[in-house]
C-alpha positions in Angstrom: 4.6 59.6 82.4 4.5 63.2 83.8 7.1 66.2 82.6 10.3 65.8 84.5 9.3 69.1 86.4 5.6 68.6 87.1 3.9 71.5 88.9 2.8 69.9 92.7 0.1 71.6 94.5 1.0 70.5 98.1 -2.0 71.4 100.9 -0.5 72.1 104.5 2.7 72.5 103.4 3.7 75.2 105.9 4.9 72.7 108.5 5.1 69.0 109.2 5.0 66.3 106.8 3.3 68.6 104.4 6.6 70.8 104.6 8.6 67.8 104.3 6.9 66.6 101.0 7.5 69.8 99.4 11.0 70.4 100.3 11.6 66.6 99.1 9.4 66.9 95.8 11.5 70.4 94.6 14.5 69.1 95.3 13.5 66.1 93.3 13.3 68.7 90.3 9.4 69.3 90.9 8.1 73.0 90.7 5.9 73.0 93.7 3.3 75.0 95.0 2.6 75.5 98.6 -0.2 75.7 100.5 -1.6 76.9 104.3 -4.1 79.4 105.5 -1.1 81.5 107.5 0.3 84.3 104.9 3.3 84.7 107.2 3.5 81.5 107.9 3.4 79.9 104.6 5.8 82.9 102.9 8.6 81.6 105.4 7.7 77.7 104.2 8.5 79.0 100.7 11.4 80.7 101.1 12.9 77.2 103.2 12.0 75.1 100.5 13.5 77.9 98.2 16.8 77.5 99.9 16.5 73.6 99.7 16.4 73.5 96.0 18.0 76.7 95.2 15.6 78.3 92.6 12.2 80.3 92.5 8.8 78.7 93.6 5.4 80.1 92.2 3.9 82.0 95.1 1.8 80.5 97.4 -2.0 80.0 97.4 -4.0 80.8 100.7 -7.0 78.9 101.9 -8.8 77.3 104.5 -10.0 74.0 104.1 -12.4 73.9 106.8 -14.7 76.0 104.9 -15.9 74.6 101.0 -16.4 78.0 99.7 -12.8 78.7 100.6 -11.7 75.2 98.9 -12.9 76.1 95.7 -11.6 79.2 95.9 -8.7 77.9 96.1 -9.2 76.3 92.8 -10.8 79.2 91.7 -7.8 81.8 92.6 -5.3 79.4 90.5 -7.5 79.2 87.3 -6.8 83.1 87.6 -3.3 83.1 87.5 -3.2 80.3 85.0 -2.0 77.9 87.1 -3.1 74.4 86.4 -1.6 71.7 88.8 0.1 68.1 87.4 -0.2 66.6 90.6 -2.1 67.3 93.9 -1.5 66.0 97.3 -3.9 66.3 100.2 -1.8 66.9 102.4 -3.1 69.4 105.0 -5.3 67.5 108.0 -6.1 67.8 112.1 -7.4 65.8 114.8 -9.5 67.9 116.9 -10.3 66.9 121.1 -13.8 68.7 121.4 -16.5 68.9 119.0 -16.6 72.0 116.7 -18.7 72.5 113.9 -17.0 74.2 111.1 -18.4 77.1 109.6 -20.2 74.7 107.4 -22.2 72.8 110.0 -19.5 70.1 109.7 -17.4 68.2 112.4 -14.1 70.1 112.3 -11.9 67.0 111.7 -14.3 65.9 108.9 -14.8 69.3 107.0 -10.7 69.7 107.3 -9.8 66.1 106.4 -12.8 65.0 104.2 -15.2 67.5 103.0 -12.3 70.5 102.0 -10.3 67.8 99.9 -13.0 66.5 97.8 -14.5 70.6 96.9 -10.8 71.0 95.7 -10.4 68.6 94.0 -13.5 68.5 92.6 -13.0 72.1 91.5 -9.8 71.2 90.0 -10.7 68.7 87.9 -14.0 70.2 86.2 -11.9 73.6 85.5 -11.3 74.6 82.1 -7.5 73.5 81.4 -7.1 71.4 84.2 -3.8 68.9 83.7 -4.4 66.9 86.8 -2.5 63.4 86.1 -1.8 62.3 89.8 -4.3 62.6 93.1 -2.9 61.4 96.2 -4.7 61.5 99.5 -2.9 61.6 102.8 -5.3 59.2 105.3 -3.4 57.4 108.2 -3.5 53.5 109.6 -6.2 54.8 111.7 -8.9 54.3 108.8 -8.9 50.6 109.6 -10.7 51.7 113.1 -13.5 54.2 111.5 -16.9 53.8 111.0 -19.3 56.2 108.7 -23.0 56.2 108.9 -24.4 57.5 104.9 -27.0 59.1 107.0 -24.5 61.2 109.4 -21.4 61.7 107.3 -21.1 65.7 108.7 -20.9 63.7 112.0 -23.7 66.0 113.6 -25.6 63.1 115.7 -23.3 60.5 117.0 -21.4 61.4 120.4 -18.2 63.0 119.7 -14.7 61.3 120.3 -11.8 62.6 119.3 -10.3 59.4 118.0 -13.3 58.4 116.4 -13.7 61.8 114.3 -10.5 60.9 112.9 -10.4 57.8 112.3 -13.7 58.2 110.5 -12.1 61.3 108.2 -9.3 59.0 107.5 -11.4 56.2 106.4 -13.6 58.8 104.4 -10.3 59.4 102.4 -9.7 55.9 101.7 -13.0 55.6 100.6 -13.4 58.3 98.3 -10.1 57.3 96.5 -11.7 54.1 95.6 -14.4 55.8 94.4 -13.0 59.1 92.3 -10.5 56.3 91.0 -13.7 54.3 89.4 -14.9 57.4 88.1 -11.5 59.1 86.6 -10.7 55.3 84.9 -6.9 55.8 85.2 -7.2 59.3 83.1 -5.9 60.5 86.3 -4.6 58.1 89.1 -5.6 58.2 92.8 -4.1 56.8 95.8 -4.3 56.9 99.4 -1.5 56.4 101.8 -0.6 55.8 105.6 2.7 58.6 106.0 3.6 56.9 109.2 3.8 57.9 112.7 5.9 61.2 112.7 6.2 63.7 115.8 4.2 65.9 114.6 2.3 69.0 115.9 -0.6 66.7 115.3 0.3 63.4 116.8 1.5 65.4 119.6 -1.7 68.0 120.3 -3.8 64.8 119.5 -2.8 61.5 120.3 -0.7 63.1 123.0 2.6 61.4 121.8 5.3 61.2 119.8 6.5 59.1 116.7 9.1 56.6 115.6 8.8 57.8 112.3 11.0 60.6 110.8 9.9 63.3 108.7 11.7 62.3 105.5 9.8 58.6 106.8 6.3 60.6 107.1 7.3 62.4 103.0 8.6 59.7 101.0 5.3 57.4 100.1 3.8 60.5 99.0 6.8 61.5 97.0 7.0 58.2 95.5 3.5 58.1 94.1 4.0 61.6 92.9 7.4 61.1 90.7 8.0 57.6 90.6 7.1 56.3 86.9 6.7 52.7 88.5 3.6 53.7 90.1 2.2 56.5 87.1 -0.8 53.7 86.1 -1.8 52.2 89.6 -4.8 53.8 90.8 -7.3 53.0 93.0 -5.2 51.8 96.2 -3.7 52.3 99.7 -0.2 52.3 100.6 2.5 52.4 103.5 5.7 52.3 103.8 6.0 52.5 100.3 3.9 49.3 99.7 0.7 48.4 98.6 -1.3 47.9 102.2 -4.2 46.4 104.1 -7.3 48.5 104.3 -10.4 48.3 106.0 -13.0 46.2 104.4 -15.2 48.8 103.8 -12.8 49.9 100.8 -13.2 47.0 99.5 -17.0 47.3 99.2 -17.4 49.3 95.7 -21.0 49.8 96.3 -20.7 51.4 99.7 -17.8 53.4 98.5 -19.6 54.9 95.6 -22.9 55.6 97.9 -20.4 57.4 99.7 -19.0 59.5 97.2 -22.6 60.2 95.7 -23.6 61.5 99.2 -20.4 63.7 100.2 -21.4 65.3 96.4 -24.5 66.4 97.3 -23.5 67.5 100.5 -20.7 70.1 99.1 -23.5 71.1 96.5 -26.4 71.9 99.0 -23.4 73.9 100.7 -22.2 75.6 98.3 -25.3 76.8 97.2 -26.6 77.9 100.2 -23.3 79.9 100.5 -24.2 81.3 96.8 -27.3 82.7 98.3 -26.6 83.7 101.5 
């Protein structure tokens, strides 16, 4: 069971749902730490959820997810300050209309949803002093529409949709949380999980809509898998609503999920030593 006030490492938590899940978590008695790639922005997300729980937060870490070096320095930067996460939620996603490469070479949507949440995590878990108990990956009920090629998983050759791109990073979540759970063998639990469909800046820029959904709606599965003790040994699945949930059958082929895995590895390597060198 974690610490009554575990230390949250929340990623896109200057706005949206990622705000929401902070602002929830601290006034559940978590100590979180927020995340964004805005200074300005992110100082004024600390000082609400400040305000919401009435005591001090640890200041912010800064970092852009579309780029891996930046990811693990992101990691990097809180092995400095001796900061060592109990839970992580990835959070922090976008759903980009035209095809831009990040600075990577990867599909934007991918590098921000996919690619940046694995180098973190990665980097957080092969640290020295790393206390990471809980993983929990934000994906959407979109997954069950994507499709990943093993052979194009930047998404560099097919022809780019929108919907497509993210559906595909969505599913790339679901699948690497089958996977890293395998690997971690309950030592540290991970879970994926549908928030719902909340009005935010994303749904609206987009899918061009709004949501049914509420913020607190879009916050509270995540919260739940990151304080509830009833969930502190599942690992492994895909929720909703709270619930356990449908997913799309390539989850629930191990063998493809772990070729998956094994390929985005050696992907963020070859990057990330390219970047070493360059």
């Amino acid at each position: 069971m974690l610490d009554t006030n575990p230390l949250i490492l929340v990623t896109g938590s200057s706005d949206g749902i990622g705000l929401e899940t902070a602002r929830t978590l601290a006034h559940n008695g978590a100590t979180v730490l927020l995340h964004g790639r805005n200074l300005e922005k992110t100082a004024l997300a600390r000082k609400e959820v400040e305000a919401a729980c009435s005591r001090s937060l640890p200041e912010p870490v800064l970092g852009d997810l579309s780029s891996l070096k930046s990811a693990v320095g992101i990691a990097a930067e809180l092995q400095e300050r001796g900061v060592f996460p109990d839970v992580l939620v990835n959070n922090a996603g976008v759903f980009c209309k035209e095809r831009v490469l990040s600075v990577d070479g990867i599909e934007q949507t991918m590098a921000i949803n996919h690619f940046g949440p694995f180098a973190l995590t990665r980097a957080l878990l092969t640290q020295t002093g790393h206390r990471l108990r809980r993983i929990i990956n934000v994906s959407s009920i979109a997954h069950t529409r994507g499709q990943l090629d093993l052979a194009d998983l930047r998404l560099g050759n097919r022809r780019f949709d929108g919907y497509g791109a993210y559906a595909a990073s969505k599913l790339a979540n679901v699948l690497y949380t089958v996977a890293l759970a395998e690997k971690l063998q309950g030592k540290t639990t991970v879970n994926a999980l549908h928030p719902g469909v909340v009005s935010t800046k994303l749904l609206r820029e987009g899918f061009g809509s709004g949501g049914s959904d509420s913020l607190a709606d879009g916050a509270a599965t995540s919260v739940m898998l990151a304080l509830d003790p009833q969930w502190e040994h599942t690992t492994g699945q895909y929720f909703a609503s709270r619930r356990p949930a449908a997913v799309n059958p390539l989850a629930k082929d191990l063998a493809f999920c772990r070729a998956f895995f094994e390929e985005t590895d050696r992907i963020v390597d070859s990057v990330l030593a390219s970047s070493r060198t360059s």
